[in-house]
N, C-alpha and C positions, 0 to 999 in steps of 0.2 A: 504493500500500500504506500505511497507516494506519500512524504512530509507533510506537502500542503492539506492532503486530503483527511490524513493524521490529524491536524489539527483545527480543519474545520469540523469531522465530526468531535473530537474532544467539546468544542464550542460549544455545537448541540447541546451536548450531555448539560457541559456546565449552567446554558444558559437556561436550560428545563428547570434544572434542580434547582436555582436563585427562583426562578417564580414558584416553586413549589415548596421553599422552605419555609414559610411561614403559617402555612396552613395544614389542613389536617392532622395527624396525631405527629407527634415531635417526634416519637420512636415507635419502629415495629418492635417491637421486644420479644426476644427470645433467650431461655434459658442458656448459658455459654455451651454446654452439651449440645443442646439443641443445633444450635449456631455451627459448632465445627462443623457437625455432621452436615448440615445444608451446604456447605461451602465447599467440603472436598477440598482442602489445601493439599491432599494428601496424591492428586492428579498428578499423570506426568508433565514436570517440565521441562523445559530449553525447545518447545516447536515454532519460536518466533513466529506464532501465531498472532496477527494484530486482534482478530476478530474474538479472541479469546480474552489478550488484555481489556480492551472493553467491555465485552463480559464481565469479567473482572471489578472495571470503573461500577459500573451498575451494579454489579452486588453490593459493593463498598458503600455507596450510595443509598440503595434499599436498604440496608439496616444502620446508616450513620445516624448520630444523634443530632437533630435539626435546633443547631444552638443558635438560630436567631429565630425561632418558633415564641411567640409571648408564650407559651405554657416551660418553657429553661429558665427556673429562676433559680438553678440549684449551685451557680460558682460564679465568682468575682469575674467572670466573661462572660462574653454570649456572643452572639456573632459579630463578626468584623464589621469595621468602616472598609466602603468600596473603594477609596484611595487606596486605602492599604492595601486590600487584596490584589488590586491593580501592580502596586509594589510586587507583591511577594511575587506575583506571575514572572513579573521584572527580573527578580534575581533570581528565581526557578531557571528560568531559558537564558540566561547568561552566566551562570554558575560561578562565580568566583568565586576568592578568598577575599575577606578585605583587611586582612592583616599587613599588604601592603599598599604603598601607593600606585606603585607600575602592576600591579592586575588588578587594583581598584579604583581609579583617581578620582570619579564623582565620588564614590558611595565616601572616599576617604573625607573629601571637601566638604560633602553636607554633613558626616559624623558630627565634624568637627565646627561646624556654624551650629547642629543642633546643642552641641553640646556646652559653647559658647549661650546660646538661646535660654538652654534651664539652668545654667550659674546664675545669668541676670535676672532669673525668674525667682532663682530661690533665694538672692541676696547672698551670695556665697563670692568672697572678694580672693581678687587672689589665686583662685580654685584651679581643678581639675577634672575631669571625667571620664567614663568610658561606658558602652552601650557592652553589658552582659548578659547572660545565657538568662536572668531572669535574679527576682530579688533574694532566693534562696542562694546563688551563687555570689549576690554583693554583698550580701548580710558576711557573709564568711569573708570575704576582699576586705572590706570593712572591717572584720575580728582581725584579721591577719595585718592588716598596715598598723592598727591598733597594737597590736603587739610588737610588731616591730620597731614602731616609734617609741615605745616605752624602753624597749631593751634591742637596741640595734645591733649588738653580737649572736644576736642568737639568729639569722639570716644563713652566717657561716659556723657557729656553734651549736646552733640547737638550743634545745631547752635545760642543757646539763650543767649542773653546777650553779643553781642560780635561786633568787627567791621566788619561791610560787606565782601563779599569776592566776589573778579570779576575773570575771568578767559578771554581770548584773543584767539579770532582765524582768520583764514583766512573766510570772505566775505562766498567764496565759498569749506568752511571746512565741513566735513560729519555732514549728519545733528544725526549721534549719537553724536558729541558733547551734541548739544541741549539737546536729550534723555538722556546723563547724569546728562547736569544742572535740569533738573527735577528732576532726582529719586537720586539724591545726596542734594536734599533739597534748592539747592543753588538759583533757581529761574532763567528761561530763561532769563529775564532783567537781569541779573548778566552775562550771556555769550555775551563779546562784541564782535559782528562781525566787522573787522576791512576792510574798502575802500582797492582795489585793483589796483596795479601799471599794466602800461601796458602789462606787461606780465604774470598777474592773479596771483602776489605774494602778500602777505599782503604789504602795504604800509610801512611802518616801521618809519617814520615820525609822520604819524598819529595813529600809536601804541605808539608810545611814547609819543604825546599829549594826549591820552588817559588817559593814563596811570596816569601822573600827574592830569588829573583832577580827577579821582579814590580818588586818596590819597591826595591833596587837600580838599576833601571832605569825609575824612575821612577811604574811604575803604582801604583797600588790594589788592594790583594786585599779585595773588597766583599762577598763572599757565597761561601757553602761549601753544597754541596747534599748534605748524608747521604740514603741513601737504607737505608729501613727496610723490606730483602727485595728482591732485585734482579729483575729480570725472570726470568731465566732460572736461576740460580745458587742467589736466594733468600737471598745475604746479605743483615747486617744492619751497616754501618758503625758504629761504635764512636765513641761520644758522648762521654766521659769526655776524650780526649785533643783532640778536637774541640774541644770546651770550652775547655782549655786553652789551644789554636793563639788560637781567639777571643779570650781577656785578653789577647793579645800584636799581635792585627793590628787588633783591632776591629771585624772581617767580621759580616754577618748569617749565623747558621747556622740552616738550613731542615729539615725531617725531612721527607721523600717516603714517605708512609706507605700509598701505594695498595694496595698488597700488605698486608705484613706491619703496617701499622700497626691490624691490626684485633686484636693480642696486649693491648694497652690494657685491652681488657675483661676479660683477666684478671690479675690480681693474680701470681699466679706468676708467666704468663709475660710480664708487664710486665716485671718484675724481671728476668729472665731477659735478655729480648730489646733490651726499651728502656729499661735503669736512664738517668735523668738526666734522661729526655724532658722534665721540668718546666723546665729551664733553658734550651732551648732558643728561638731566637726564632720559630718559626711551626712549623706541624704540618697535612699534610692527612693525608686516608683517606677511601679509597672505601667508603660502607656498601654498594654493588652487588656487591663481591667475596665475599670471606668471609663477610660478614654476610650476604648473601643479598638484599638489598633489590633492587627495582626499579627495572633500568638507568635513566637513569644518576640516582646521589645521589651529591654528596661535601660533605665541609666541608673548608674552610680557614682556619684560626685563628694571631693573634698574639699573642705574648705580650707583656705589659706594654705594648699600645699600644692603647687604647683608641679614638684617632682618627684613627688612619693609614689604615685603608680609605677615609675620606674623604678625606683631604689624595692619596692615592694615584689611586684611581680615578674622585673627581667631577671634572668640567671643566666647561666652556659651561656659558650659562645655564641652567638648572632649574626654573626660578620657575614655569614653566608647569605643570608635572607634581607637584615633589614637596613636602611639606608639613615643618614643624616639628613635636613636641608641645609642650606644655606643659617649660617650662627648658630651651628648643632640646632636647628630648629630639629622638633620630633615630626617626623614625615610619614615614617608607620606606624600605624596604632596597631599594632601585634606585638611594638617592642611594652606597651603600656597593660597586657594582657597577659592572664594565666594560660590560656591555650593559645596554641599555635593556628590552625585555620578558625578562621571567623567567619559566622554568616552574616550577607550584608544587609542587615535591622535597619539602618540608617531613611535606606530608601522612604519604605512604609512610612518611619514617623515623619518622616521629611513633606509627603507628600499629604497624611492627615494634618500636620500641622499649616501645612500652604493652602490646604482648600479651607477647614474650619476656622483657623485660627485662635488665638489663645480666647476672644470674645466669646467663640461659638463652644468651646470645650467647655470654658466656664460654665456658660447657662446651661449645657446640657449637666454638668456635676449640680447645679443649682437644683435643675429639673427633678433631678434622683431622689433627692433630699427632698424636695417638697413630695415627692411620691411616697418616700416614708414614713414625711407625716400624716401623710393620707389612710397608710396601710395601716399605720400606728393607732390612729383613731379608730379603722375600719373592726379593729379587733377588740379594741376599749369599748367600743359601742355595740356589741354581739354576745348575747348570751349565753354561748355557744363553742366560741374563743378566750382566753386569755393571753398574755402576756407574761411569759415567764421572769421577764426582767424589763425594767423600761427603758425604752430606746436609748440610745448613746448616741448614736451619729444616721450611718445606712443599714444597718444590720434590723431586723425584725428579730426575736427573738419571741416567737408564741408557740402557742399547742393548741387544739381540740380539748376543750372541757370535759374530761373524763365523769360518767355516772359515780358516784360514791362507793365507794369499794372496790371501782376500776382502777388499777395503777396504770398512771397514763402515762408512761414511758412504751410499754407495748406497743397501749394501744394507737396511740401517735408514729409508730414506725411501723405497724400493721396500715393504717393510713397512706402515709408517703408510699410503701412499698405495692400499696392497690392503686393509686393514682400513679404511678411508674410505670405498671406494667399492662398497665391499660391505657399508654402514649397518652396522657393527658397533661398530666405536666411533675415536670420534676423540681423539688425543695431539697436545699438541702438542711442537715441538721447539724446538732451538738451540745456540749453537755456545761452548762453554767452554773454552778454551785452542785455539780454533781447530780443534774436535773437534766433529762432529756430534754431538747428544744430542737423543735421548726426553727430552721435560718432561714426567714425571708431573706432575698437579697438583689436589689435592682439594678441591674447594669444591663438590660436590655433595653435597647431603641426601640423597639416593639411590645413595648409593657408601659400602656397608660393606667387611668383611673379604671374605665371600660373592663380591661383583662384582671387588675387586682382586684373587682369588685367578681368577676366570673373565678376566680383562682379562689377567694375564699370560700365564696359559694360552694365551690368544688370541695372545698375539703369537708366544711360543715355535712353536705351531702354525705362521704366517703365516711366520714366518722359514724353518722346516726346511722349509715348502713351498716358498718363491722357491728357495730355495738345490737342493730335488731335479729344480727344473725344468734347472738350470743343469748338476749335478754329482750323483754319488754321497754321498752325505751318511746318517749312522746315523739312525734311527727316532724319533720327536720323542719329549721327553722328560717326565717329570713336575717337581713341583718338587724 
């Protein structure tokens, strides 16, 4: 089959499935048993058959999960901005690295304007950046410069012979913290999870007893991990006092801004959510989440250190690969990076940030927010619903009102798991004082008031039905 013809029907396919992903069920769902067996991966291959690869596309397809369907409210994405996908098409059929400049020179140049773009945004003087594999990989870039600005032998020494090193987070901070404190040497017992104030922020009293008893006994408090919007809860740890701990211990303080740190683009709710963020020593954010870009983009940027990426992340020789400019200017950004081939992310955010703008990204985080107050309410005023905690930022945190003597951990994930698998729509959950919880959570372009007034409905439904299979239970209700 001829190139051309390869990819006008590829077109086809694509452009079917974009008008058909928003409608009818989000998933065909089938048991993964089920699934292999439909699928036959187990067929011969290597007959460079085209008509088979497309086969292929189309099964993929048929059973892919339709994350811009308003029924995907179950992860911090949903479907992409069509700049972006435009993007990724981009660097799909041109395949490069862009770890240098000579097989990347756009994607290097707009890296590097974008990255210029969100130091200015985030107030960060001075700085640095780099677009990584995702915020679990800068949370650790982050731990790791962290450590080695604290003790700059240990790059070529190691961690031997030296006083302990601890690091601080929130209770309920990503658990790639953790995944850092492992493969940065430092040992999970060195990552203190610190008790959480009633509004899921780190406690900051008992950070700072912490803290002393560290260096009482000898260690280092090196790094403090705020995180901006928690997984599940949706706080936002509180920088101001942060701050303070900092002039007294001398720790790196980091902002985890996967979530929530996509308020930046707005001025209000900057203010609101992240006053201070300027003084802070590093800052990631996923533009994949809220912003809508095309899995995976993120940045992660320092403050007032202009050439700590390098002293952090280059080792061994380079000589081979990467070049100078003109006044040792850094020309590749591979020499700034833990791995070696980079995919070009650049494009996508380059191109969502040129059509929307930082105006249009705003209102749309704006938008989100006002939809959670909406959800927030929608649940407050339902009989039917509760709220297992009350809102913090974009996170929902409810359940289905379980009958009395129901324990609604069950039945709430008997719930989710019958709305799942009857493609209607998927939530996801989690556990908040040790409490199953519904994670509302809105970062679809396709989820207005209309779809969160049909989604609870939907659940209220699914609830009084599990529950009439079981027992007598009164007639489902409105809101």
């Amino acid at each position: 089959m001829e190139q051309e013809k390869i990819f006008a029907r590829l077109l086809r396919i694509v452009n079917r499935y974009s008008h058909e992903r928003e409608t009818g069920d989000f998933v065909t769902y089938l048991d993964p048993d089920v699934l292999r067996q439909k699928l036959h991966f187990d067929d011969n291959a290597g007959n460079q058959d085209w008509e088979e690869i497309f086969s292929w596309v189309e099964q993929y397809l048929a059973h892919a999960v339709k994350t811009s369907h308003p029924g995907f409210v179950n992860r911090m994405w949903a479907g992409a901005n069509l700049p972006s996908i435009i993007g990724e098409i981009i660097t799909a059929i041109t395949n490069t690295s862009a770890c240098t400049y000579e097989t990347a020179p756009v994607s290097t140049l707009m890296e590097k304007y974008m990255l210029r773009a969100m130091l200015d945004l985030t107030g960060f003087q001075n700085g640095s950046g780099q677009m990584t594999t995702g915020s679990s990989n800068a949370n650790m870039i982050a731990m790791l410069a962290a450590r080695n600005r604290t003790a700059p032998a240990i790059k070529q020494r190691g961690l031997f012979q030296r006083p302990e090193l601890f690091a601080f987070v929130n209770k309920d901070a990503h658990y790639s913290m953790d995944r850092a404190a492992n493969i940065l040497g430092l040992g999970t017992d060195h990552l203190i999870k610190i008790p959480l104030d009633d509004h899921g922020r780190m406690h900051v009293p008992t950070l700072e007893k912490s803290m002393q008893e560290v260096t009482a006994a000898g260690g280092v408090p090196f790094f403090v991990g705020a995180t901006a919007g928690t997984t599940v809860r949706g706080s936002f740890d509180l920088l101001e006092p942060l701050l303070a701990l900092r002039r007294r211990y001398g720790f790196w303080l980091h902002v985890d801004g996967a979530w929530g740190g996509a308020v930046i683009f707005s001025e209000q709710l900057r203010s609101q959510f992240l006053p201070d963020l300027e003084q802070a020593d590093s800052f990631t954010l996923d533009f994949h989440k809220m912003l809508g870009t095309a899995l995976m983009c993120n940045v992660l940027l320092f403050n007032n250190e202009p050439s700590l990426f390098r002293d952090v992340c280059s080792a061994g020789d380079e000589s081979y690969i990467f070049r100078e400019g003109p006044n040792h200017e850094i020309r590749d950004l591979g020499t700034l990076s833990l791995q070696c081939g980079r995919r070009v992310d650049s494009l996508k955010w380059f191109l969502d940030w040129r059509f929307y703008g930082q105006a249009g990204l705003a209102q749309r985080v704006e938008h989100y927010l006002e939809l959670c107050r909406y959800a927030e309410e929608w649940v407050q005023q339902s009989d039917a619903l509760e709220m297992v905690v009350p809102r913090e930022s974009f996170n929902i945190c409810f359940r289905f009102r379980a009958a009395q003597g129901t324990p609604p951990g069950p039945l709430n994930c008997a719930v989710r798991d019958r709305m799942h698998r009857s493609g209607v729509t998927l939530v996801g959950t989690g556990y908040v004082n040790g409490e199953m919880t519904l994670r509302l959570l809105i970062t679809n372009l396709n989820v207005g008031k209309t779809e969160l007034d049909s989604f609870f409905r939907t659940v209220i439904a699914t609830g009084y039905e599990i529950l009439a299979e079981n027992c007598s239970v009164p007639p489902a209700q409105g809101r």
